[in-house]
Structures are given as structure tokens and as C-alpha cells.
N, C-alpha and C positions, 0 to 999 in steps of 0.2 A: 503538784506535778506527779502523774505516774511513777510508779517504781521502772518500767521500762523506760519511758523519757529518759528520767534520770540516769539510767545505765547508760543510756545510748548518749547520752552528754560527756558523763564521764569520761568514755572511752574513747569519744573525738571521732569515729569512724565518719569518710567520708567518699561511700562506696558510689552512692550515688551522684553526688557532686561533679565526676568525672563527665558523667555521660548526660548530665543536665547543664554542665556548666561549659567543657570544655568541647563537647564533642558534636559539631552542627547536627549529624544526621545520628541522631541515638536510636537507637536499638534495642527494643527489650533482652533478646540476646545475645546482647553484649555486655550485659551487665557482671558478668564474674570475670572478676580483675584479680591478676596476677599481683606477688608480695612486689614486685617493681612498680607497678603502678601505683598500688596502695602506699606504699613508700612517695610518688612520686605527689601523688597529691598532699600526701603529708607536709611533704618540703614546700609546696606552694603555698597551704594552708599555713603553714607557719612566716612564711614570707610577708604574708599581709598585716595588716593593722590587727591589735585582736580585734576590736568591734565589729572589726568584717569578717574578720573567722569567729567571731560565739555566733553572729548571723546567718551566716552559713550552714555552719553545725546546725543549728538549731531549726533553720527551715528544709534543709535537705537532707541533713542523716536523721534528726530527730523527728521532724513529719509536722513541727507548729505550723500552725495558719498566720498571717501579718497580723491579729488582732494577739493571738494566744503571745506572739513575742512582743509587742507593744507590751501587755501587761507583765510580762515577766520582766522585762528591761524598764519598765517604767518613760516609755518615751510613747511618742505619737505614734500612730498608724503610719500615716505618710511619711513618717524621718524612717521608721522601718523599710517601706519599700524602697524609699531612695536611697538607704545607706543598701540594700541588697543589690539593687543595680549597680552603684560602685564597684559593690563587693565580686558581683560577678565580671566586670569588667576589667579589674583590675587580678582576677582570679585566670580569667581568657588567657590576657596578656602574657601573665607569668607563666603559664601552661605553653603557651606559644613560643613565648623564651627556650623552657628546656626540649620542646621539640626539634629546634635548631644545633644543639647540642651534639 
């Protein structure tokens, strides 16, 4: 894996996540997100299962293809894409939670 990949794993950021996951009508810019936000996806992301958050990470802050994270996780293609649909929908959800807040 890239030495960038790997940073960008490390570090959990999940800049883009928001505006692919949570936000119907995205925007390119709208992409720079305030430390409450980045915070707020933090708290989401961490809310979830990890296998839906290293999935997550990994297709949307990190940039993997559904083949590139099948072989890093050693599972199928299609458990990939189905565990990511989970993951965003269960990702929505929670995002929709703290907007009621």
C-alpha cells in the first residue's frame, strides 16, 4: 500500500465521507468542513461497527476501489460492496440522529 494510503488510514480523516455520505445534494464547494463537523463525523464514525468504519475509511478518505479493499481485507468483492451500503446507511442514520439534536 502507498505511503500516502497509509497515512491517510492512519489518521481516520473523513473529510469526504460527509458530503458523499451524509449530504443528498453535494457540492464540490462544500467540501471544507469546519473542526465541528470533522468532529461530528468522527463521533459517527466511531459509533458504527469497526468493519463499517475501516470500510468507509478506506473507500472514501483513503480513495480504494471495491477490488483494492477485498484484497486488503481478504474478503469478496460483493461482501465489500454490501458491507459498504450497510455502512452508509447506517452512517445516514446516525448523521440524521445528530441533526435533530
Amino acid at each position: 500500500m502507498p505511503e500516502e494510503q497509509s497515512a491517510a488510514l492512519s489518521a481516520l480523516k473523513g473529510e469526504s465521507i460527509l458530503h458523499q455520505l451524509a449530504v443528498e445534494d453535494y457540492l464540490p464547494e462544500n467540501y471544507v468542513l469546519g473542526n465541528e463537523q470533522r468532529e461530528q463525523i468522527s463521533r459517527v464514525l466511531d459509533g458504527l461497527n469497526p468493519i463499517f468504519k475501516n470500510l468507509l475509511v478506506l473507500r472514501y478518505a483513503v480513495g480504494l476501489s471495491y477490488q483494492e479493499i477485498a484484497e486488503a481485507l481478504d474478503i469478496n468483492e460483493q461482501t465489500v460492496k454490501t458491507y459498504l451500503y450497510r455502512a452508509k446507511q447506517k452512517f445516514r442514520a446516525i448523521w440524521r440522529g445528530l441533526d435533530d439534536e
